[in-house]
PDB file of N, CA, C and O in Angstrom:
ATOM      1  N   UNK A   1       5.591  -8.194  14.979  1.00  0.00           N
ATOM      2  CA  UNK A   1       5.920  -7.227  13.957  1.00  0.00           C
ATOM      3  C   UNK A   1       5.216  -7.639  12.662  1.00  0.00           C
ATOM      4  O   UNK A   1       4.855  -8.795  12.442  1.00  0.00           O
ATOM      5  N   UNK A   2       5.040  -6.579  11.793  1.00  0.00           N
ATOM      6  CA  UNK A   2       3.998  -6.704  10.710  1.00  0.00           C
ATOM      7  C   UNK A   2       4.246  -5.833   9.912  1.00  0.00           C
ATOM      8  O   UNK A   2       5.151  -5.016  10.083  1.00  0.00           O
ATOM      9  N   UNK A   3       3.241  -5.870   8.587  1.00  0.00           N
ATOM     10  CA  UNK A   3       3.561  -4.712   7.658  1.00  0.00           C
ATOM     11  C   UNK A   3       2.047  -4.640   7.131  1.00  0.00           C
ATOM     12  O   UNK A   3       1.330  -5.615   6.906  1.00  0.00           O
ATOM     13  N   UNK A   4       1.789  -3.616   7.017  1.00  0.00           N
ATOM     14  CA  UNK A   4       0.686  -2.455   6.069  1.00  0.00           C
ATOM     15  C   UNK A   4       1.186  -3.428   4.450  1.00  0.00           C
ATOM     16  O   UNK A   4       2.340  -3.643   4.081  1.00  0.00           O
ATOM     17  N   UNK A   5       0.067  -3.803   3.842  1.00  0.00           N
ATOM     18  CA  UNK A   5       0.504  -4.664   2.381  1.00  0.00           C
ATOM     19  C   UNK A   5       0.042  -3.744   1.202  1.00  0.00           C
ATOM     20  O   UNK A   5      -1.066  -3.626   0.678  1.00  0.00           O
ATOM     21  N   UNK A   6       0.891  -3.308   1.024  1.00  0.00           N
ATOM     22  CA  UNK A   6       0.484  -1.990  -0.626  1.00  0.00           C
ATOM     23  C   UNK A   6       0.590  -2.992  -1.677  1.00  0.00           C
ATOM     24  O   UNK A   6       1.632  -3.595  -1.932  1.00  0.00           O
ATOM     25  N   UNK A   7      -0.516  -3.150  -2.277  1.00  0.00           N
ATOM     26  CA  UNK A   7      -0.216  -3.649  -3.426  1.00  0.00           C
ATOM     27  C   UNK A   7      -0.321  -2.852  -5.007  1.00  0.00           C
ATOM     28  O   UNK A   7      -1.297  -2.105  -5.061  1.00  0.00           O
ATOM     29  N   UNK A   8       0.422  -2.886  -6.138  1.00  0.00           N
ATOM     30  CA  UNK A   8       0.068  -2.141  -7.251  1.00  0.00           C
ATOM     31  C   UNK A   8      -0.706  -2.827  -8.218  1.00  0.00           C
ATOM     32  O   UNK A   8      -0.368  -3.917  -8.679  1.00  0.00           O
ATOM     33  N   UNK A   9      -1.804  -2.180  -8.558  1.00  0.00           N
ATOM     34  CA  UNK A   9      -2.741  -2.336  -9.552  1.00  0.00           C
ATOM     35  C   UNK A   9      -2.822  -1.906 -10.764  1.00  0.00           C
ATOM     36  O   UNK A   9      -3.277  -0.763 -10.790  1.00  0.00           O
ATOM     37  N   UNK A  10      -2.516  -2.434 -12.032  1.00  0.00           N
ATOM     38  CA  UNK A  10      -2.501  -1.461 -13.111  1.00  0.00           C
ATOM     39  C   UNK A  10      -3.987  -1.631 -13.581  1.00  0.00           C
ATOM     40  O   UNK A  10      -4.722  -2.608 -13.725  1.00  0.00           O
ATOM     41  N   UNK A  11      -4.220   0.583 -13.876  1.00  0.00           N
ATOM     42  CA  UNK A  11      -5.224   0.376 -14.562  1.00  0.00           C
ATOM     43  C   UNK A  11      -5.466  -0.024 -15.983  1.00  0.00           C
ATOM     44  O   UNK A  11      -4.547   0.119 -16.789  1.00  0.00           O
ATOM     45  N   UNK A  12      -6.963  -0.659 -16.480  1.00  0.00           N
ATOM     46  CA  UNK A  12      -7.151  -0.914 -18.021  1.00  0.00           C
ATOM     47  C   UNK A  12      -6.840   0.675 -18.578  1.00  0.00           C
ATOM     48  O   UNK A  12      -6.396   0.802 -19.719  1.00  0.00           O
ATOM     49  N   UNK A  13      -7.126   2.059 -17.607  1.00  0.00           N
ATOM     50  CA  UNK A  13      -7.101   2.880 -18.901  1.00  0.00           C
ATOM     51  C   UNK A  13      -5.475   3.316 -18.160  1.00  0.00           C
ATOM     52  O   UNK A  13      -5.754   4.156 -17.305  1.00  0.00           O
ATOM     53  N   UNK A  14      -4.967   3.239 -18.158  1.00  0.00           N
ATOM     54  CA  UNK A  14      -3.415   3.801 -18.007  1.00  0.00           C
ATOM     55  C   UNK A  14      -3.376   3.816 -16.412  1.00  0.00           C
ATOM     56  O   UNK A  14      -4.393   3.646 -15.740  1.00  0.00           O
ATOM     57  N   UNK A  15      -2.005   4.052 -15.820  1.00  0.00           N
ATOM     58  CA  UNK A  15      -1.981   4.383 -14.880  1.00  0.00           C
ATOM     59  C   UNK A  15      -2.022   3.170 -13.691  1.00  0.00           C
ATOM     60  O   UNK A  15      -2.714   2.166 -13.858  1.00  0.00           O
ATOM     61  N   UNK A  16      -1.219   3.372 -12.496  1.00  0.00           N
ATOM     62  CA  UNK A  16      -1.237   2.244 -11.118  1.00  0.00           C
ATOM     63  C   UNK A  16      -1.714   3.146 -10.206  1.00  0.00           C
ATOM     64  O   UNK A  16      -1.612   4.358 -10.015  1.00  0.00           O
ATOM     65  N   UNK A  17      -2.463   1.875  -9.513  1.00  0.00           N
ATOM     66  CA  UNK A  17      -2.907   2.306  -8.499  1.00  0.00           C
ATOM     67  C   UNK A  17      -2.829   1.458  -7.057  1.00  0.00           C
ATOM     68  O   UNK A  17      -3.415   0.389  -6.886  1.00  0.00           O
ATOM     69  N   UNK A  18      -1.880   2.224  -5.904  1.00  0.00           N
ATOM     70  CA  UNK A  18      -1.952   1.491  -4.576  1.00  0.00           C
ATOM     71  C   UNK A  18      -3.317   0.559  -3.624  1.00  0.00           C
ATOM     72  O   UNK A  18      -4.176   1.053  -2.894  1.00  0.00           O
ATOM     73  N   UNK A  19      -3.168  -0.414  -3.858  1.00  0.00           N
ATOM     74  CA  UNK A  19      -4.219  -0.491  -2.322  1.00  0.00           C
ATOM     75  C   UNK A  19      -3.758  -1.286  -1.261  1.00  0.00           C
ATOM     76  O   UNK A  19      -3.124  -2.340  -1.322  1.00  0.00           O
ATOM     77  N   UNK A  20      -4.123  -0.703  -0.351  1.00  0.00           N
ATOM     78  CA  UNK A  20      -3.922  -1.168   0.773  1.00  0.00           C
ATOM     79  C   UNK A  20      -4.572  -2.439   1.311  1.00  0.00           C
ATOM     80  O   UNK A  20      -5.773  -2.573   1.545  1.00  0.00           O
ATOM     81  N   UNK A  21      -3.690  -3.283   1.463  1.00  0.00           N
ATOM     82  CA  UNK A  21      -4.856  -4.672   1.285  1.00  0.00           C
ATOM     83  C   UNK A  21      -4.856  -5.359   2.675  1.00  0.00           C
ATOM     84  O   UNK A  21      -5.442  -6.435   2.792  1.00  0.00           O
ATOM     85  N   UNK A  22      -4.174  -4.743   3.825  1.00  0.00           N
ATOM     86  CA  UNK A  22      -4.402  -4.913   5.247  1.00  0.00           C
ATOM     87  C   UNK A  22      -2.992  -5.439   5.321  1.00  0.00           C
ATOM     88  O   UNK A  22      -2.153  -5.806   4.498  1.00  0.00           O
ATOM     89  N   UNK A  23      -3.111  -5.260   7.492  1.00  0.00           N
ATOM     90  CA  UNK A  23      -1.838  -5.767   7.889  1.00  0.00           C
ATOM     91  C   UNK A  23      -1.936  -7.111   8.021  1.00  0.00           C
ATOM     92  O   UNK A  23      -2.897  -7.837   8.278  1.00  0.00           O
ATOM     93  N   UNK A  24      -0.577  -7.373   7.766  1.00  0.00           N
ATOM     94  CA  UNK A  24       0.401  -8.725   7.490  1.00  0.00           C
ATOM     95  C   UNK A  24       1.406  -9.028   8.688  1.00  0.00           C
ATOM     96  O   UNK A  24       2.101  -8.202   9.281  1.00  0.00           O
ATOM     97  N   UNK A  25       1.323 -10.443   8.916  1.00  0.00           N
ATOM     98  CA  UNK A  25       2.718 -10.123  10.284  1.00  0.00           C
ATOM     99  C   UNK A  25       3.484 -10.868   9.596  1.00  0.00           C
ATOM    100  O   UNK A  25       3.167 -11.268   8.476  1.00  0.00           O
ATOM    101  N   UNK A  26       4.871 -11.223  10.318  1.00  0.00           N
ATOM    102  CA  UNK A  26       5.730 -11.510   9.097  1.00  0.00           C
ATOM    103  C   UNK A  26       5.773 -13.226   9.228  1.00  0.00           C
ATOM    104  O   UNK A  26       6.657 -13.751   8.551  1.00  0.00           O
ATOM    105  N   UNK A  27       5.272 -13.757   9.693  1.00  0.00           N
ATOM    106  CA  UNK A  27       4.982 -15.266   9.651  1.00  0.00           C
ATOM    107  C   UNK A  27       3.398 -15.265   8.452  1.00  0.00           C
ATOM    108  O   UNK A  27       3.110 -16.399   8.068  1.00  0.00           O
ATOM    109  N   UNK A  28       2.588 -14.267   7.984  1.00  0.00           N
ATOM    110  CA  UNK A  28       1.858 -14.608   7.009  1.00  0.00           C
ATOM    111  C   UNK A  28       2.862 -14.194   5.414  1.00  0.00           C
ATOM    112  O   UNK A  28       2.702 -14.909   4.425  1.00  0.00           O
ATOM    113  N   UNK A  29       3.630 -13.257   5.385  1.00  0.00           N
ATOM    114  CA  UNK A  29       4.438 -12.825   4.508  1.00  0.00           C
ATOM    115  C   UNK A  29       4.211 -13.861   3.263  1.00  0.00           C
ATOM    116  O   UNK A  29       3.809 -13.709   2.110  1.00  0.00           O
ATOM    117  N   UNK A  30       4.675 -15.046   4.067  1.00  0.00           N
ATOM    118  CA  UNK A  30       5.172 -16.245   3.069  1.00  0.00           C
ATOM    119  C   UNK A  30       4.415 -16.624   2.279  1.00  0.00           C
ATOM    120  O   UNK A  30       4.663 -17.112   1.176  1.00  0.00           O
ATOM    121  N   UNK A  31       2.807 -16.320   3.069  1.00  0.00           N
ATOM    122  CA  UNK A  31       1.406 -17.285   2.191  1.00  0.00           C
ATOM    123  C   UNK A  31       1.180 -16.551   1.230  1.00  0.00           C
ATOM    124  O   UNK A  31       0.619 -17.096   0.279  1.00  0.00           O
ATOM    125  N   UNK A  32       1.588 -14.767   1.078  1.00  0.00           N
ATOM    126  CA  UNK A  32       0.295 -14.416   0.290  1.00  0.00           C
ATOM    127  C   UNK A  32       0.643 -14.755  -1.389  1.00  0.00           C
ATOM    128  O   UNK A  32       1.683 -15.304  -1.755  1.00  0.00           O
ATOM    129  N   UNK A  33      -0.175 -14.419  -2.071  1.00  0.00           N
ATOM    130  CA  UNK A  33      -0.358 -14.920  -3.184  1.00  0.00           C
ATOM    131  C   UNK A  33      -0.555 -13.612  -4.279  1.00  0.00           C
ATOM    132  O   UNK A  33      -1.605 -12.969  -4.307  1.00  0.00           O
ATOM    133  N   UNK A  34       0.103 -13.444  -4.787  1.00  0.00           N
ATOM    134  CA  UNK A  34      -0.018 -12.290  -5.941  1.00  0.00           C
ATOM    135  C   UNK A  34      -1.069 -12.134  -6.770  1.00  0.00           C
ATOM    136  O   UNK A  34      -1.001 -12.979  -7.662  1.00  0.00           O
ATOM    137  N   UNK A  35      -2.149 -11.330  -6.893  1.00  0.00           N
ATOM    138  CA  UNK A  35      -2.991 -11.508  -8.270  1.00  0.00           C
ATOM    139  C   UNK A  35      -2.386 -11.348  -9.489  1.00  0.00           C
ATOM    140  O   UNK A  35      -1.399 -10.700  -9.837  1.00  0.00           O
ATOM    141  N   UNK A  36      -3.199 -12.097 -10.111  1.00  0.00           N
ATOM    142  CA  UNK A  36      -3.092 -12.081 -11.323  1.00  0.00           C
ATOM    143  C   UNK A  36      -4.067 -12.017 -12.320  1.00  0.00           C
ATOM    144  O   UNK A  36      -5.214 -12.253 -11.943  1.00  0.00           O
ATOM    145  N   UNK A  37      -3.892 -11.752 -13.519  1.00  0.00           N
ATOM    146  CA  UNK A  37      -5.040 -11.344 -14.332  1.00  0.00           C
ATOM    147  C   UNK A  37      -5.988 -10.302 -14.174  1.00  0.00           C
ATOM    148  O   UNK A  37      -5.862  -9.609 -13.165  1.00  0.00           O
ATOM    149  N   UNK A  38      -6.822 -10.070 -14.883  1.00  0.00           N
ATOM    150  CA  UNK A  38      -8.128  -8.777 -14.913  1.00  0.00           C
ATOM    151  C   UNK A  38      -9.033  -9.251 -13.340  1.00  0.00           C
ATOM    152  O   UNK A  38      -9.335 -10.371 -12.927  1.00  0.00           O
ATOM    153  N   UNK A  39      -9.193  -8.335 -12.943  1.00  0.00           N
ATOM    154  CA  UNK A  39      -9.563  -7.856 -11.548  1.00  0.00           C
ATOM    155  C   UNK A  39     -10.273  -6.794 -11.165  1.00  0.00           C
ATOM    156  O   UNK A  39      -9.541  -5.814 -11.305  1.00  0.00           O
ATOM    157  N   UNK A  40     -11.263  -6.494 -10.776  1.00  0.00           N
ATOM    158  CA  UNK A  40     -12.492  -5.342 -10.326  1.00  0.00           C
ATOM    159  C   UNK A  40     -12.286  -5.194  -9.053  1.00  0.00           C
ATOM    160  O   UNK A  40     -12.335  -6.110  -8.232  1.00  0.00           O
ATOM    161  N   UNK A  41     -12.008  -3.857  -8.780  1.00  0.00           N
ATOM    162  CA  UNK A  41     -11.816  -3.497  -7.650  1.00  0.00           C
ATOM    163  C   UNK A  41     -12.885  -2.296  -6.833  1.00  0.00           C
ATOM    164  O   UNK A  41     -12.991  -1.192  -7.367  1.00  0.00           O
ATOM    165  N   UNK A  42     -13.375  -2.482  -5.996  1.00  0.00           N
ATOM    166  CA  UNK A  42     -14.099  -1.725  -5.205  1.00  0.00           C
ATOM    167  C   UNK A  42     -13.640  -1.339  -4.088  1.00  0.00           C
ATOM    168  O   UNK A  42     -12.972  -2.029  -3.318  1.00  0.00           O
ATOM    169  N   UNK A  43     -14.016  -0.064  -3.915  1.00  0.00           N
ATOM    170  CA  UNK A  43     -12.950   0.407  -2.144  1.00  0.00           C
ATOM    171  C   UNK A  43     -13.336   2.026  -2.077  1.00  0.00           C
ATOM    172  O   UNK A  43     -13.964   2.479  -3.034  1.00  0.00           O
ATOM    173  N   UNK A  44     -13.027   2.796  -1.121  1.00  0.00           N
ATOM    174  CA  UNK A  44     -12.892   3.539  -0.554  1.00  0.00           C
ATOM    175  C   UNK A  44     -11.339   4.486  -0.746  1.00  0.00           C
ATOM    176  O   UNK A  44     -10.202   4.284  -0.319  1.00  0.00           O
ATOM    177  N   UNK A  45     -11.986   5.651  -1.653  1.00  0.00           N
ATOM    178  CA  UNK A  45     -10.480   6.383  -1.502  1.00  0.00           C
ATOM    179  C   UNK A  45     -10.424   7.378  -0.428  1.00  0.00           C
ATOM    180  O   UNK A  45     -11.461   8.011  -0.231  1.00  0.00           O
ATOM    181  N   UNK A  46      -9.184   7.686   0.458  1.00  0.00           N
ATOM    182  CA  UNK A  46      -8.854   8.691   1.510  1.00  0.00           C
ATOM    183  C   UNK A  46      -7.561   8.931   0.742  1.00  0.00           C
ATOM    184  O   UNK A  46      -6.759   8.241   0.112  1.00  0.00           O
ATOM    185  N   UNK A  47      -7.780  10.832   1.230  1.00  0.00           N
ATOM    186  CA  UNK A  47      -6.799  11.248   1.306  1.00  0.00           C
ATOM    187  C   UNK A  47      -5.737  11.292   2.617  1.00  0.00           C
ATOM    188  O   UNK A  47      -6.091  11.632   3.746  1.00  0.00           O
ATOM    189  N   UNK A  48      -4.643  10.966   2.325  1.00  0.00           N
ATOM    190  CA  UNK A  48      -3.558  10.658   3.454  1.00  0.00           C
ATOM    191  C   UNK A  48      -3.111  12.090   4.464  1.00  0.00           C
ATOM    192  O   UNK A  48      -2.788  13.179   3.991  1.00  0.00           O
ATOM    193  N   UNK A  49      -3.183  11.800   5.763  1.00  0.00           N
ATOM    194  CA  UNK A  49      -2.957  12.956   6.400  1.00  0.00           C
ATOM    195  C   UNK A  49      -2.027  12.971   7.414  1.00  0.00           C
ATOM    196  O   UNK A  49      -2.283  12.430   8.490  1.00  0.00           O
ATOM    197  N   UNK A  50      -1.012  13.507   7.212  1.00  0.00           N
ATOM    198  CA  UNK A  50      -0.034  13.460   7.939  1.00  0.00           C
ATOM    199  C   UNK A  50      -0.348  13.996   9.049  1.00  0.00           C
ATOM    200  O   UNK A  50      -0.816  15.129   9.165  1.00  0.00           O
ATOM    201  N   UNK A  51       0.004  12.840  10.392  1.00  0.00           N
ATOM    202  CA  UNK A  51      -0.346  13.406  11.970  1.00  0.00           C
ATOM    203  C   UNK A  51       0.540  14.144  12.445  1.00  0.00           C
ATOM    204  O   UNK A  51       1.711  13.861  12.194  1.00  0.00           O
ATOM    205  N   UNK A  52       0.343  14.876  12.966  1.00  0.00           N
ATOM    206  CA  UNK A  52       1.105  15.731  13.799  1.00  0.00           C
ATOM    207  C   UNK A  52       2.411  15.202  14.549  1.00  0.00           C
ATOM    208  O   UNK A  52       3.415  15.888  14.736  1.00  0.00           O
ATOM    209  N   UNK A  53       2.216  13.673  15.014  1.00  0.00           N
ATOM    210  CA  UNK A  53       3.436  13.037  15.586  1.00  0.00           C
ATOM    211  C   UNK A  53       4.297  12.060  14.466  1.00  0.00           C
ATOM    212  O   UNK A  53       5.238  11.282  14.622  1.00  0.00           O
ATOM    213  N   UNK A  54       3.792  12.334  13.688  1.00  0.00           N
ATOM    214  CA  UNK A  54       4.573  11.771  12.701  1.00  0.00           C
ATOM    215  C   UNK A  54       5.664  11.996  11.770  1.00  0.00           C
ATOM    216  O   UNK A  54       5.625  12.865  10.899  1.00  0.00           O
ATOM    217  N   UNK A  55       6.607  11.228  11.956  1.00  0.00           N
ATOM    218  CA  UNK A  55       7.770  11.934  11.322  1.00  0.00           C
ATOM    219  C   UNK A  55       8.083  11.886   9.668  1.00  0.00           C
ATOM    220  O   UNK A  55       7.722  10.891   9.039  1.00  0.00           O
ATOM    221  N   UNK A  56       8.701  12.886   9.054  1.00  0.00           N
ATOM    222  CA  UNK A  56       8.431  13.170   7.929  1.00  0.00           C
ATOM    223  C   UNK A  56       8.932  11.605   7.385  1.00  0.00           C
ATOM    224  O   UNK A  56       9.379  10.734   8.132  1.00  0.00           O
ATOM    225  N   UNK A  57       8.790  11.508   6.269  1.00  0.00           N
ATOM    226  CA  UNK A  57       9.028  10.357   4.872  1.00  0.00           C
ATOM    227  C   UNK A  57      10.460  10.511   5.112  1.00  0.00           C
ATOM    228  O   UNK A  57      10.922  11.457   5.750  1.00  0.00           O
ATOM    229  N   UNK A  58      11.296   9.394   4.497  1.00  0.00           N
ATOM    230  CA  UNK A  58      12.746   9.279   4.026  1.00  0.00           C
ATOM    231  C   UNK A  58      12.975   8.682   2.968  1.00  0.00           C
ATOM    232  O   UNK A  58      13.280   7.500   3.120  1.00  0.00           O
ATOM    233  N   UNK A  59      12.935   9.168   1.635  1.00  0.00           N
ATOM    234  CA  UNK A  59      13.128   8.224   0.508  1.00  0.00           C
ATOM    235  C   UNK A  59      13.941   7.881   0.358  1.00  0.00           C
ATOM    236  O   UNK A  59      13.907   6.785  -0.203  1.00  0.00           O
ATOM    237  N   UNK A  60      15.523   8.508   0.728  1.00  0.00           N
ATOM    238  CA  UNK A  60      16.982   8.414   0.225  1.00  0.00           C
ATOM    239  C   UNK A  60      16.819   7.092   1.010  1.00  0.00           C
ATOM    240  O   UNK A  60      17.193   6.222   0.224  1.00  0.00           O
ATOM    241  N   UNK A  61      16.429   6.484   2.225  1.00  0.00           N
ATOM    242  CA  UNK A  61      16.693   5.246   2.978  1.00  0.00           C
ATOM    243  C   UNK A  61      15.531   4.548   3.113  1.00  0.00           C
ATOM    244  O   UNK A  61      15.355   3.600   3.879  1.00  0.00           O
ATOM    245  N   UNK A  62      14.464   5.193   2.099  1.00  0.00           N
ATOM    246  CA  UNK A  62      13.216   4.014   2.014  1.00  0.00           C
ATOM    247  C   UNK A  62      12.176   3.698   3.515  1.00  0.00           C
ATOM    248  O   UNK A  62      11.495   2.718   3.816  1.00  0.00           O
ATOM    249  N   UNK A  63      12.421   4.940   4.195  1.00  0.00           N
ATOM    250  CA  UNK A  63      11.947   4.716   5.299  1.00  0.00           C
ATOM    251  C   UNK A  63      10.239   5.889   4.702  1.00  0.00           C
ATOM    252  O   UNK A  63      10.264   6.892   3.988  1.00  0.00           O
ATOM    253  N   UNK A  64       9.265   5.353   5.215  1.00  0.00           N
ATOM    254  CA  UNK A  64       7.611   5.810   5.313  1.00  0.00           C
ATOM    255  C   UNK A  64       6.976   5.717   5.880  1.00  0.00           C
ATOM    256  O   UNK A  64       6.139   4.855   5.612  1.00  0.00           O
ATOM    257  N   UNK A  65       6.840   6.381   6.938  1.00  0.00           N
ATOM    258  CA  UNK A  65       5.605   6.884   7.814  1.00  0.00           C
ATOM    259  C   UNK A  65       4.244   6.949   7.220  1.00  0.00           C
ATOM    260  O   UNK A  65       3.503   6.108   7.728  1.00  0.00           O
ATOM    261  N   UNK A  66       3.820   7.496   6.535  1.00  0.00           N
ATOM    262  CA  UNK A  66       2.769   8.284   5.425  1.00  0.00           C
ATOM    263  C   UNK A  66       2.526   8.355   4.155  1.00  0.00           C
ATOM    264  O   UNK A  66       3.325   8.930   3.417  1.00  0.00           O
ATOM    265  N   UNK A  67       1.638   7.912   3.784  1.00  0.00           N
ATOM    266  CA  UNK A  67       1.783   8.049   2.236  1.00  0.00           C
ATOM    267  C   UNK A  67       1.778   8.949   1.786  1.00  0.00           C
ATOM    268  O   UNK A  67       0.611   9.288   1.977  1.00  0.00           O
ATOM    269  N   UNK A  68       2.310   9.863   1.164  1.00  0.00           N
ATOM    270  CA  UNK A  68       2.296  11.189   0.475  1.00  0.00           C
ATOM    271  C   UNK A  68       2.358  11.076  -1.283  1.00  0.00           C
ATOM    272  O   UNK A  68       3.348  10.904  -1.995  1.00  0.00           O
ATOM    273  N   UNK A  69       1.527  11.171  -1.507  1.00  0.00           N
ATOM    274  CA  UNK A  69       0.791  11.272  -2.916  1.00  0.00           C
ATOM    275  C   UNK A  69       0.808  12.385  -3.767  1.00  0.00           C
ATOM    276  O   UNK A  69       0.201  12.353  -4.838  1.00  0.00           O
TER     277      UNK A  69
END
């Protein structure tokens, strides 16, 4: 078992931004290491698309399938 690692980025001009910084299993959990300080980021934006077998979001119980933006 594992987890998808969202991390938040604040931008210099306003505003956070998610990235997805790969899966994690839960025996690495422990190592990772938080950034810190000013940071340049390069990447690839997609828009998120909800699959057809996928079941909707649950915020009231924090449950996410999908990112919905």
């Amino acid at each position: 078992m594992g987890y998808h690692l969202l991390l938040p980025f604040r931008r210099s001009t306003g505003g956070v931004i998610f990235v997805n910084t790969g899966w994690v299993d839960e025996e690495g959990l422990e190592a990772i290491e938080i950034p810190r300080g000013t940071r340049r980021l390069e990447g690839i934006v997609r828009i998120p698309v909800k699959g057809f077998f996928t079941p909707p979001n649950r915020p009231a119980t924090k449950d996410w399938y999908w990112p919905d933006v």
